[in-house]
mmCIF file of the N, C-alpha and C atoms, coordinates in Angstrom:
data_MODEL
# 
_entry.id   MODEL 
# 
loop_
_atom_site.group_PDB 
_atom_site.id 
_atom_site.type_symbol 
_atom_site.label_atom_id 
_atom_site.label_alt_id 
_atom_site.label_comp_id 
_atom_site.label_asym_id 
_atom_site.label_entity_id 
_atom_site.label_seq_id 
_atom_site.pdbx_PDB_ins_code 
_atom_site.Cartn_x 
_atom_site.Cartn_y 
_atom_site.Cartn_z 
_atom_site.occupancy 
_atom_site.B_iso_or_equiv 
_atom_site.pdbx_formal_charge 
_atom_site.auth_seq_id 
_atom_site.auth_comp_id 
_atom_site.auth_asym_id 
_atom_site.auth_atom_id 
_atom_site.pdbx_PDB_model_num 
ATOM 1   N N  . UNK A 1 1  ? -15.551 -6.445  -0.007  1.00 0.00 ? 1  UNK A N  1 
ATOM 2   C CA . UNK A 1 1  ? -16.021 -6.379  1.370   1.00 0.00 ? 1  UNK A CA 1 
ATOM 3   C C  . UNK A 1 1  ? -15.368 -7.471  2.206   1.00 0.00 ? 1  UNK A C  1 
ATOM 4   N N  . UNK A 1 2  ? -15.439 -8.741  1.405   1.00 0.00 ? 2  UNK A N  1 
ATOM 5   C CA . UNK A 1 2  ? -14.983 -9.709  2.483   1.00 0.00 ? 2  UNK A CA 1 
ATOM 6   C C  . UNK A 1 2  ? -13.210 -9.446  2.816   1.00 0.00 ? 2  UNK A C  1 
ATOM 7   N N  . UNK A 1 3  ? -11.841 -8.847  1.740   1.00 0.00 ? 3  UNK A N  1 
ATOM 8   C CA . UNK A 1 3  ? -11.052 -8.511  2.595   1.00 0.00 ? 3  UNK A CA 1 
ATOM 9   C C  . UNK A 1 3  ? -10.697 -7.709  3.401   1.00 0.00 ? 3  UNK A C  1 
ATOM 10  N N  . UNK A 1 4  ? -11.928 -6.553  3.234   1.00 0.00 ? 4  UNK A N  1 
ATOM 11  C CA . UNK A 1 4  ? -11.818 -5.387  3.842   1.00 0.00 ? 4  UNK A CA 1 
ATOM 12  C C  . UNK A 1 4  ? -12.086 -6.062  5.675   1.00 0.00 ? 4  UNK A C  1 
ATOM 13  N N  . UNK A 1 5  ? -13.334 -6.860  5.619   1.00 0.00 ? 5  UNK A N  1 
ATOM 14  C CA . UNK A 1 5  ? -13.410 -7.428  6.648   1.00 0.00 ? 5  UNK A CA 1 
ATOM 15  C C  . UNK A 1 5  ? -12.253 -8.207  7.312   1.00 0.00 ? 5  UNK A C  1 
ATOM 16  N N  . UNK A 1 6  ? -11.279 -9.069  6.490   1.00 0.00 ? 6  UNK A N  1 
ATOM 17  C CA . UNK A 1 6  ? -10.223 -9.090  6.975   1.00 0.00 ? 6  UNK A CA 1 
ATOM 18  C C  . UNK A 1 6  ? -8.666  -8.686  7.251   1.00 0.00 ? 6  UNK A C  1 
ATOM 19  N N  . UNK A 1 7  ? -9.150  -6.877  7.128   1.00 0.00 ? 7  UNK A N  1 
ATOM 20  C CA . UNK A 1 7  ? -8.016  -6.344  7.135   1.00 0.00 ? 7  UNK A CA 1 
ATOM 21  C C  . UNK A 1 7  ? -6.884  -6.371  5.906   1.00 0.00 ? 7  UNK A C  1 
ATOM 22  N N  . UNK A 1 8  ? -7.558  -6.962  4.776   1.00 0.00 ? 8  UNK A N  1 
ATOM 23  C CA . UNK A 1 8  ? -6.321  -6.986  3.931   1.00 0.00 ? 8  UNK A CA 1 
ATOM 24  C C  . UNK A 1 8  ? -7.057  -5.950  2.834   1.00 0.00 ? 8  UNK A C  1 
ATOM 25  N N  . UNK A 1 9  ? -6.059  -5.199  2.333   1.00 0.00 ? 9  UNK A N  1 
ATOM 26  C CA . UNK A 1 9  ? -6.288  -4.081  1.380   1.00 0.00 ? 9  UNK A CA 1 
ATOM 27  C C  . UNK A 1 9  ? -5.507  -4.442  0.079   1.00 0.00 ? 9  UNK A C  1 
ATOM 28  N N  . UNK A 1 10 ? -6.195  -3.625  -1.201  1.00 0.00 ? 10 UNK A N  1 
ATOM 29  C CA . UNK A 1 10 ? -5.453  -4.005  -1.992  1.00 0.00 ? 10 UNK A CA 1 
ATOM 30  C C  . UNK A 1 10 ? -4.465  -2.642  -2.712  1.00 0.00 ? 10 UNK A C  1 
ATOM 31  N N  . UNK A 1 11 ? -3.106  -3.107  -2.446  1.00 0.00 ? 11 UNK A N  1 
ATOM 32  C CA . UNK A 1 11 ? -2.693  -1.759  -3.357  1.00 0.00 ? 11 UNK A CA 1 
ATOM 33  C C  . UNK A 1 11 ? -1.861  -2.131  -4.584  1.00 0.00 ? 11 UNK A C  1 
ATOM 34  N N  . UNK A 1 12 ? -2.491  -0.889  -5.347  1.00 0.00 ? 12 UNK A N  1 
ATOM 35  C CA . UNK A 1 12 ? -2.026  -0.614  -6.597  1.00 0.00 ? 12 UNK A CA 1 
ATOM 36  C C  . UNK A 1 12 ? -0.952  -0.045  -7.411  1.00 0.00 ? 12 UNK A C  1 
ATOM 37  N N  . UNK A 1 13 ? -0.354  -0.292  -8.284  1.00 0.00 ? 13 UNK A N  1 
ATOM 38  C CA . UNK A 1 13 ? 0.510   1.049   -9.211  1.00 0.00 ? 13 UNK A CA 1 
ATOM 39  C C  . UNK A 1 13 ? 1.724   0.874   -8.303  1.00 0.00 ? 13 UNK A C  1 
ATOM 40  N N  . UNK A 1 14 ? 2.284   0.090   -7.814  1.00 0.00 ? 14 UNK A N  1 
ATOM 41  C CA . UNK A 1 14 ? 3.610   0.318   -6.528  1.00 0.00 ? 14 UNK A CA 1 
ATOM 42  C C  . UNK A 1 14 ? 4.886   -0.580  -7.814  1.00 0.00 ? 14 UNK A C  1 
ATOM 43  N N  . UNK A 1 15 ? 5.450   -0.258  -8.483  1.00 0.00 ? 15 UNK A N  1 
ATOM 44  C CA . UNK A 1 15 ? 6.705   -0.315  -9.016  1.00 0.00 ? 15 UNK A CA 1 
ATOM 45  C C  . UNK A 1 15 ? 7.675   -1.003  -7.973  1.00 0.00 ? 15 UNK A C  1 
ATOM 46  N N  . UNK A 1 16 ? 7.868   -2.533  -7.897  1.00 0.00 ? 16 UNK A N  1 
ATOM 47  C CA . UNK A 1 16 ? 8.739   -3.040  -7.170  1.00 0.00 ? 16 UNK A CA 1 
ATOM 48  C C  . UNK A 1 16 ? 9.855   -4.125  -7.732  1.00 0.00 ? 16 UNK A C  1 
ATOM 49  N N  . UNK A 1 17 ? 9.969   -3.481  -9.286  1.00 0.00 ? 17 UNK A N  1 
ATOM 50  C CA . UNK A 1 17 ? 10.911  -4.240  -10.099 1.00 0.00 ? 17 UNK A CA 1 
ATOM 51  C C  . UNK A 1 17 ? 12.111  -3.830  -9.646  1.00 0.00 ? 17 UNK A C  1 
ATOM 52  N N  . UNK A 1 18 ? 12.622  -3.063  -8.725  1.00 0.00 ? 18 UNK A N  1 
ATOM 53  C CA . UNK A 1 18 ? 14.086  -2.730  -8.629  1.00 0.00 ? 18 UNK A CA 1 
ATOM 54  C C  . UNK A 1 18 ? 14.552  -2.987  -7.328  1.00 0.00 ? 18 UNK A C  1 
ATOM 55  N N  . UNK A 1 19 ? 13.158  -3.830  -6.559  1.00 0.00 ? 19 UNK A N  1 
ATOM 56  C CA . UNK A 1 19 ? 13.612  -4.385  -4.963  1.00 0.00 ? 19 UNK A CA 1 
ATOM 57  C C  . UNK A 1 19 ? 14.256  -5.572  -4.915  1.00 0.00 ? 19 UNK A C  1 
ATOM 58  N N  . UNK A 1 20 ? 15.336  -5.746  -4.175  1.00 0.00 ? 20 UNK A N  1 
ATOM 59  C CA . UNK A 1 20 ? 15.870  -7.140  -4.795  1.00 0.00 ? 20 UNK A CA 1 
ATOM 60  C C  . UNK A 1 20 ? 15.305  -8.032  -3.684  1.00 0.00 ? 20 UNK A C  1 
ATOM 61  N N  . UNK A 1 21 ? 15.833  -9.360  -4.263  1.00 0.00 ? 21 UNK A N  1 
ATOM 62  C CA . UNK A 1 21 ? 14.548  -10.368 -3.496  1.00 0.00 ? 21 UNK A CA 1 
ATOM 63  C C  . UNK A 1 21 ? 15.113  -10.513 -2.155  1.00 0.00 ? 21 UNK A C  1 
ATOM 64  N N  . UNK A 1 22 ? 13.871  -10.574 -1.087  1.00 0.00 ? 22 UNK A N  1 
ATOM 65  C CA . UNK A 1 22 ? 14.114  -10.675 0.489   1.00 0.00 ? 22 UNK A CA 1 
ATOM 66  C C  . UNK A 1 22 ? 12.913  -10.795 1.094   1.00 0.00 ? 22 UNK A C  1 
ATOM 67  N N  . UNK A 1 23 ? 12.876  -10.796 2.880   1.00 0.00 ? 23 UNK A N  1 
ATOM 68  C CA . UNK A 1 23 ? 11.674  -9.665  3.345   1.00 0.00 ? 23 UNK A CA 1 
ATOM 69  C C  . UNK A 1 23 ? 11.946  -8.801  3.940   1.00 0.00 ? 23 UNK A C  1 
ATOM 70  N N  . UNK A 1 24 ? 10.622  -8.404  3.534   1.00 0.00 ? 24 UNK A N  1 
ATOM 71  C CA . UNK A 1 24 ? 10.588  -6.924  3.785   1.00 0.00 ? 24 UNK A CA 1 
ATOM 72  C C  . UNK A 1 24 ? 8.844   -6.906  4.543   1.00 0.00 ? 24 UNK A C  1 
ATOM 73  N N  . UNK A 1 25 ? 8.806   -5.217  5.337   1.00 0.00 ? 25 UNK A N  1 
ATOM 74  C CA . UNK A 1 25 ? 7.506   -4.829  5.734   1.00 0.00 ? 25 UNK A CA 1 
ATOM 75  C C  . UNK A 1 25 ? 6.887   -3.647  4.850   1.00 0.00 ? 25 UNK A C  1 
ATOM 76  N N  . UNK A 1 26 ? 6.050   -3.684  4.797   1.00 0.00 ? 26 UNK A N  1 
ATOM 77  C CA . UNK A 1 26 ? 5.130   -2.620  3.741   1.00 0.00 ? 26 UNK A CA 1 
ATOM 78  C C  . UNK A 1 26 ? 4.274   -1.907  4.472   1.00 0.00 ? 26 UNK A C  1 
ATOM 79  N N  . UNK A 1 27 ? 4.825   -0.386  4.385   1.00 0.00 ? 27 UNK A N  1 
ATOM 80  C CA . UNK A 1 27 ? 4.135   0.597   5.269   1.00 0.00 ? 27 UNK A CA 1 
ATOM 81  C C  . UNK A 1 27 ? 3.400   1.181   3.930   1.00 0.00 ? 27 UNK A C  1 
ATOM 82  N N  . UNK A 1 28 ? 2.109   1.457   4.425   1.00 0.00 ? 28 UNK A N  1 
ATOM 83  C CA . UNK A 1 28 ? 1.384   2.599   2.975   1.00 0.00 ? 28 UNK A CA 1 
ATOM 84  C C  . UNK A 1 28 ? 0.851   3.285   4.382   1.00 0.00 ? 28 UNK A C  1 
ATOM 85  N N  . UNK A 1 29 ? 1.033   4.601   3.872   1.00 0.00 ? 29 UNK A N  1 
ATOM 86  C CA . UNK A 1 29 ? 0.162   5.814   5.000   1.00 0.00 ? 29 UNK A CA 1 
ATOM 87  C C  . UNK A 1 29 ? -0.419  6.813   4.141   1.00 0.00 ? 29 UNK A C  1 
ATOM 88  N N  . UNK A 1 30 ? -1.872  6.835   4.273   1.00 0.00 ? 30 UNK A N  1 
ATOM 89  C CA . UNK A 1 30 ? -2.537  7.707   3.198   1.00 0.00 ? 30 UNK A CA 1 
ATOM 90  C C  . UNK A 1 30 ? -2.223  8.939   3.533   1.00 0.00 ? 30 UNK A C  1 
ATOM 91  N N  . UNK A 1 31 ? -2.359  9.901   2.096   1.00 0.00 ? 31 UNK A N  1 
ATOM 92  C CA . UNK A 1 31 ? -2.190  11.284  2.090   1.00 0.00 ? 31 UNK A CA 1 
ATOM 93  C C  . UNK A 1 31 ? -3.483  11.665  2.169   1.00 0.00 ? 31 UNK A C  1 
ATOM 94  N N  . UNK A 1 32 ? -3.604  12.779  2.530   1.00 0.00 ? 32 UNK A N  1 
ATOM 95  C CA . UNK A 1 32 ? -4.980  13.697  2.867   1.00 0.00 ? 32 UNK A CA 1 
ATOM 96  C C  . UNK A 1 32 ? -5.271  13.674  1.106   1.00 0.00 ? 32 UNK A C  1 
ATOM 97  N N  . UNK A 1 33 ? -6.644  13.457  1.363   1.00 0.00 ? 33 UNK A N  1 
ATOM 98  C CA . UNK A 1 33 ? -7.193  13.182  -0.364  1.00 0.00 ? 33 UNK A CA 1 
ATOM 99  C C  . UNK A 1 33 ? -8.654  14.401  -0.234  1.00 0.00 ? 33 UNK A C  1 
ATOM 100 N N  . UNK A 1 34 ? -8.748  14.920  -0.425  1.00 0.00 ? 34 UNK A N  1 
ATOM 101 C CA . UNK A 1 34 ? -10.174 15.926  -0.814  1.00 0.00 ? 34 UNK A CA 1 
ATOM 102 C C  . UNK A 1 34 ? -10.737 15.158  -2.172  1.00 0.00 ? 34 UNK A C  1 
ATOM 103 N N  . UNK A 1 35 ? -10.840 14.517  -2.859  1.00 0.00 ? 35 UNK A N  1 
ATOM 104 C CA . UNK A 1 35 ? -11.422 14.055  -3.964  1.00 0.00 ? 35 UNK A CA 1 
ATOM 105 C C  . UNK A 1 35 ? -12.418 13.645  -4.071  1.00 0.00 ? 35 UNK A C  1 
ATOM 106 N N  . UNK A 1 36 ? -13.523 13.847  -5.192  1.00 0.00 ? 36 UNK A N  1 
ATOM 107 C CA . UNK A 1 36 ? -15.009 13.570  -4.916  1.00 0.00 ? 36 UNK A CA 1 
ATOM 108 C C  . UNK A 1 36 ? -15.154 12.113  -5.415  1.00 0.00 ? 36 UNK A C  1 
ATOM 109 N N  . UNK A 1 37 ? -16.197 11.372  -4.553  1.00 0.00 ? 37 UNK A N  1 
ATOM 110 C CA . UNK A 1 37 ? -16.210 10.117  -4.905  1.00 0.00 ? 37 UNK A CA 1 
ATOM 111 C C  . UNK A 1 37 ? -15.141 8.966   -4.771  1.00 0.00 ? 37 UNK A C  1 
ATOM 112 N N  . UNK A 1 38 ? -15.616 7.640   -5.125  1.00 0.00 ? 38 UNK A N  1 
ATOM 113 C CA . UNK A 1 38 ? -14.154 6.734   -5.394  1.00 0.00 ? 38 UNK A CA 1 
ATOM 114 C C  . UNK A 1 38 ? -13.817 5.830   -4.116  1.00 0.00 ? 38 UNK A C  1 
ATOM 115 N N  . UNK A 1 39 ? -13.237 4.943   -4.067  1.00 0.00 ? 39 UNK A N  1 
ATOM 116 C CA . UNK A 1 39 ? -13.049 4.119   -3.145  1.00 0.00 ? 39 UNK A CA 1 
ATOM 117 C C  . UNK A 1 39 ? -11.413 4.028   -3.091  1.00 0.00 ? 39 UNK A C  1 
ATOM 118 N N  . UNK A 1 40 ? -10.371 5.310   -3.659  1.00 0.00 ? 40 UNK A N  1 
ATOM 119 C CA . UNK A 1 40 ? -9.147  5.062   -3.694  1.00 0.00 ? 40 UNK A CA 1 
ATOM 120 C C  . UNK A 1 40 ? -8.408  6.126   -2.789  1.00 0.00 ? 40 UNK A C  1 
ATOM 121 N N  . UNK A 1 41 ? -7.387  6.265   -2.811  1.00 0.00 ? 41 UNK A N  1 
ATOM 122 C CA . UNK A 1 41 ? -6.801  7.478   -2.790  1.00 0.00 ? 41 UNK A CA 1 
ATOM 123 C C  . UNK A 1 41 ? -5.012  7.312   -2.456  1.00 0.00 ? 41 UNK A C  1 
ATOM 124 N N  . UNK A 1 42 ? -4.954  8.475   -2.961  1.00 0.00 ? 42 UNK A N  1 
ATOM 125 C CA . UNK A 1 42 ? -3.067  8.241   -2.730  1.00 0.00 ? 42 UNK A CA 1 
ATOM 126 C C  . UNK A 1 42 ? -1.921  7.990   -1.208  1.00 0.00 ? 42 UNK A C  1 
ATOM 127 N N  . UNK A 1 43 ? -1.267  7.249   -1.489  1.00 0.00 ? 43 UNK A N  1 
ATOM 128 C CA . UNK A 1 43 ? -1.010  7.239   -0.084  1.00 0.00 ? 43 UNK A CA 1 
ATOM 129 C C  . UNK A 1 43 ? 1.090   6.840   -0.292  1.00 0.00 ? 43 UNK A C  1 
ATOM 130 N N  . UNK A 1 44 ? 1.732   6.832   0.249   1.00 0.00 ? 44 UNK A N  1 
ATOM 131 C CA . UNK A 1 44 ? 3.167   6.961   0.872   1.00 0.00 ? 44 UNK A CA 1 
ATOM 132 C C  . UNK A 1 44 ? 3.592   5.939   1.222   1.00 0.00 ? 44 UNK A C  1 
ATOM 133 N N  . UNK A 1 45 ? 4.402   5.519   0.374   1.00 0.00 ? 45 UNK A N  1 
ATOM 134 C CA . UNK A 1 45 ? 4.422   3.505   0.381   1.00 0.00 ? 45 UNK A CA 1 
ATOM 135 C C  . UNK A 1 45 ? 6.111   3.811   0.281   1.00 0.00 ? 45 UNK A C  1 
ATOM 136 N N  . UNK A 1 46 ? 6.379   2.503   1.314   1.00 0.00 ? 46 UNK A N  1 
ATOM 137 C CA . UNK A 1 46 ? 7.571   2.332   1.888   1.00 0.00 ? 46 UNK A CA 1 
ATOM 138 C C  . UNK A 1 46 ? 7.777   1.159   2.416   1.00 0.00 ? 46 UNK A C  1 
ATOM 139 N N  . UNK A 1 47 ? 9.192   0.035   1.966   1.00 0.00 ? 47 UNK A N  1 
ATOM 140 C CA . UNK A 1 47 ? 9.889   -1.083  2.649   1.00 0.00 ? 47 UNK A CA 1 
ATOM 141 C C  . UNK A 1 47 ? 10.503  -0.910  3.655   1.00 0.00 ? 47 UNK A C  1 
ATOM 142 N N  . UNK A 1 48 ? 10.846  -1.522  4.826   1.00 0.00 ? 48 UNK A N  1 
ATOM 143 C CA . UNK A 1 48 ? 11.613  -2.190  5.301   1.00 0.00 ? 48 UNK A CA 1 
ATOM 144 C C  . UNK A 1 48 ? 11.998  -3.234  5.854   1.00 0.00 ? 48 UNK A C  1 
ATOM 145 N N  . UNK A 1 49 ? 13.276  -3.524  5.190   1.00 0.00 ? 49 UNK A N  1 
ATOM 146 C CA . UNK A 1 49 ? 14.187  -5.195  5.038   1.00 0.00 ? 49 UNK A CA 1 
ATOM 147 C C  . UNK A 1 49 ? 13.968  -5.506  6.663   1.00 0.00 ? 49 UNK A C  1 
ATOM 148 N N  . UNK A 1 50 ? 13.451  -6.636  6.485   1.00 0.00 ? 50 UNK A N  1 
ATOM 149 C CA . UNK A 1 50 ? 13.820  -7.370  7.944   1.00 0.00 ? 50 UNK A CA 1 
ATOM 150 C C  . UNK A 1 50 ? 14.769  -7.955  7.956   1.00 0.00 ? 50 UNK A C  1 
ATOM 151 N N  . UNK A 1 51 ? 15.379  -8.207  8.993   1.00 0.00 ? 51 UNK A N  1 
ATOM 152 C CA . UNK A 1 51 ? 17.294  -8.528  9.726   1.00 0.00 ? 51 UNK A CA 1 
ATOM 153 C C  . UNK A 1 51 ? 16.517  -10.089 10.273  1.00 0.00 ? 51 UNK A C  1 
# 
């Protein structure tokens, strides 16, 4: 509750052993989930390198 209150989320399962080191921005945009119950759901995760 308390990071939800501050806007920070936590995500999971994201495979980022093959990003090489920099920064970057982290877009996640959820997919439409119908699923019963749960506090998760799948969503569309994507970098981009800042210049």
């Amino acid at each position: 509750v308390v990071l939800l209150e501050k806007e920070i989320v936590i995500l999971e399962g994201v495979d980022l052993r093959e990003v090489a080191a920099g920064d970057y921005e982290i877009f996640c945009a959820p997919l439409k989930y119908d699923g019963a119950g749960g506090d998760g759901a799948p969503a569309r995760t994507f970098l981009r390198e800042l210049r």
